[in-house]
C-alpha positions in Angstrom: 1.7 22.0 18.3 3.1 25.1 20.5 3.2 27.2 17.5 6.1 28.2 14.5 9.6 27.1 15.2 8.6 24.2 17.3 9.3 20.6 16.7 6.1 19.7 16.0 6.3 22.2 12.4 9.9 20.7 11.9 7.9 16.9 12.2 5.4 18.4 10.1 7.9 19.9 7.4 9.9 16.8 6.9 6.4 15.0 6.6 5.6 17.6 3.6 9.4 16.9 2.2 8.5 13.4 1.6 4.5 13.6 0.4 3.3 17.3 -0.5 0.2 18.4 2.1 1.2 15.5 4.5 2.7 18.4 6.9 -0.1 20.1 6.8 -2.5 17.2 7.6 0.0 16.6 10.5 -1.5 20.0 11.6 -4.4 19.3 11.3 -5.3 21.8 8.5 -7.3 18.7 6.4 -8.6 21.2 3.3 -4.5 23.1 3.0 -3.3 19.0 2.7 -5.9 18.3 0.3 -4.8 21.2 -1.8 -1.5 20.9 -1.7 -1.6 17.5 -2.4 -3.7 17.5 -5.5 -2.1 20.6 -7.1 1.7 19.0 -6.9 0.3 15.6 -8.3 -0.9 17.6 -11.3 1.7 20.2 -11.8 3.8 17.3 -11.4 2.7 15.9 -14.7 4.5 19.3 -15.9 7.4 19.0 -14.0 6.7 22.1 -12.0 5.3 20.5 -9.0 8.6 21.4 -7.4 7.1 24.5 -6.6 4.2 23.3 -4.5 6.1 20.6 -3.4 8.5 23.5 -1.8 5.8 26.2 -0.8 4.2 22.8 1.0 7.5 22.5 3.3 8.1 25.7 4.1 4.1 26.2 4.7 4.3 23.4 7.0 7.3 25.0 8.3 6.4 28.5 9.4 2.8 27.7 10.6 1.6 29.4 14.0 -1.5 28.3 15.1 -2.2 31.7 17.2 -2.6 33.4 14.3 -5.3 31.0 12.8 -8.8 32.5 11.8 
């Protein structure tokens, strides 16, 4: 992926829009996928796993991989 903006996050955020953490597993970040996917299933129950749901997108969105640990 050549960083945030590019197609490859837009790919990746449209993957999150469908299944929460699949974006991020399109990244290639394996543990932020599992996380995000596990924490909207539950809060789901709830009916507030809109939120992660969202921050999932818009994570998947804005990531730049030059500014990775």
């Amino acid at each position: 992926m050549a960083g945030q903006g590019s197609g490859g996050n837009v790919l990746a955020a449209l993957a999150s829009f469908f299944i929460p953490g699949l974006g991020q597993l399109v990244q290639g970040r394996v543990l932020k996928a599992a996380l995000m996917f596990v924490l909207a299933a539950v809060l789901w129950i709830v009916l507030m796993g809109w939120i992660v749901h969202l921050w999932s997108i818009v994570d998947a969105a804005l990531f730049d991989p030059s500014k990775q640990k």
